[in-house]
Structures are given as C-alpha cells and as structure tokens.
C-alpha positions in Angstrom: 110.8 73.7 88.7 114.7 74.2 88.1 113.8 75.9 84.8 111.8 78.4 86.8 114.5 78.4 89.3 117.3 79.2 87.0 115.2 81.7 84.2 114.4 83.7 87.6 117.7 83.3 89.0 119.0 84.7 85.7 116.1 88.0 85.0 117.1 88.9 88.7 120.9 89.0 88.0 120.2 91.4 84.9 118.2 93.5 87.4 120.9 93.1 90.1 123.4 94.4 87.2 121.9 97.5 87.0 121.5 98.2 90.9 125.3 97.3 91.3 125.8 99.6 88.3 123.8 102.5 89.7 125.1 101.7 93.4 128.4 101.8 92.4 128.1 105.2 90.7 126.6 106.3 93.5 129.4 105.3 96.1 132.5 105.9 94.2 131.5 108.6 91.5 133.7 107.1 89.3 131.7 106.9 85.7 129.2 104.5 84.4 132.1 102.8 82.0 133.8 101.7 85.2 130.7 101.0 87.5 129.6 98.9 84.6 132.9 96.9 84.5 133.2 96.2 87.7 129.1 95.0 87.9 129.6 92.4 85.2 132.5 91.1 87.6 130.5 90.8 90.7 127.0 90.2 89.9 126.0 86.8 89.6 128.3 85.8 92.8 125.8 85.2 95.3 125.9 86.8 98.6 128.3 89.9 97.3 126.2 90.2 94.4 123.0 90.5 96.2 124.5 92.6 99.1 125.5 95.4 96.3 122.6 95.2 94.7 120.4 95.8 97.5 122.7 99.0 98.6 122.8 100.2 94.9 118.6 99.6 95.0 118.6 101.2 98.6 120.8 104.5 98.0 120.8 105.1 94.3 117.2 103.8 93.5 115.6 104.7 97.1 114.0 102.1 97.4 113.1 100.5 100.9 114.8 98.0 102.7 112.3 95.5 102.7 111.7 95.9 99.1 115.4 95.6 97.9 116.2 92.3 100.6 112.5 91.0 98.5 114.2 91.2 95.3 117.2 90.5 95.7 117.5 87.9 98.8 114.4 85.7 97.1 116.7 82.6 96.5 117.4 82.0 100.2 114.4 80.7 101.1 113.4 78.7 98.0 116.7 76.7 98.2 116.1 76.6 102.1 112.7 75.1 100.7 114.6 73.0 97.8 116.7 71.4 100.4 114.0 70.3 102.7 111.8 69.1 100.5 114.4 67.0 98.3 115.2 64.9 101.4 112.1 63.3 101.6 
C-alpha cells in the first residue's frame, strides 16, 4: 500500500508541476522559463504545493473547484485514513 501511496503521490506532483507552471504564468505573466523555475521549487511541498496547483488548475486550466481540490487534495484523507487505521 505505501508503494501505491508514494507512485501516486509522485504522478500527482508531475501533474501538480504543470498546474503551478501554467498558474504561475497565468498570475504573474512572467515567461514559462521562470514559471518553470519557480514550480520545480514549490511543488512537492505539501500544502503550498497543492494550494498553487489547484489555483493554476482553477484559473489557467478552468477547471472546477471541486475537480482541482479532487486532484490535488487526494492525500488528506488517505493519510487521515493511514493514521486511524495504523493505531489499531
């Protein structure tokens, strides 16, 4: 389960990378070079991370709201989950 965990956790960063990209662009119109600079810093840190990936799927992608926090907010509750159940 931790493989599945961490191969998804990994496939959704890549994705996130390119809404942070995109969402970047779109906010500061300051060139894919530097949007892509600054989404290699910040994607895999986990709440900013998701939050700008969610605005760069929301604005630049139009995506909806419930489809981006889907995507991009999955983790929450499977390590809400993880925890639980690993008490027992």
């Amino acid at each position: 389960m931790q493989l599945f965990f961490t191969l998804a956790y990994l496939f959704i960063g890549f994705v996130q990378l390119f809404a942070i990209m995109d969402g970047i662009d779109y906010a500061l119109d300051i060139g894919s070079v530097l949007s892509a600079i600054l989404a290699f810093i910040v994607t895999y840190i986990p709440l900013l991370g998701s939050g700008l990936g969610i605005y760069g799927a929301i604005n630049a992608w139009d995506w909806s709201t419930l489809q981006a926090f889907a995507l991009f907010l999955w983790y929450v509750p499977v390590l809400l989950l993880f925890a639980i159940f690993s008490r027992s």
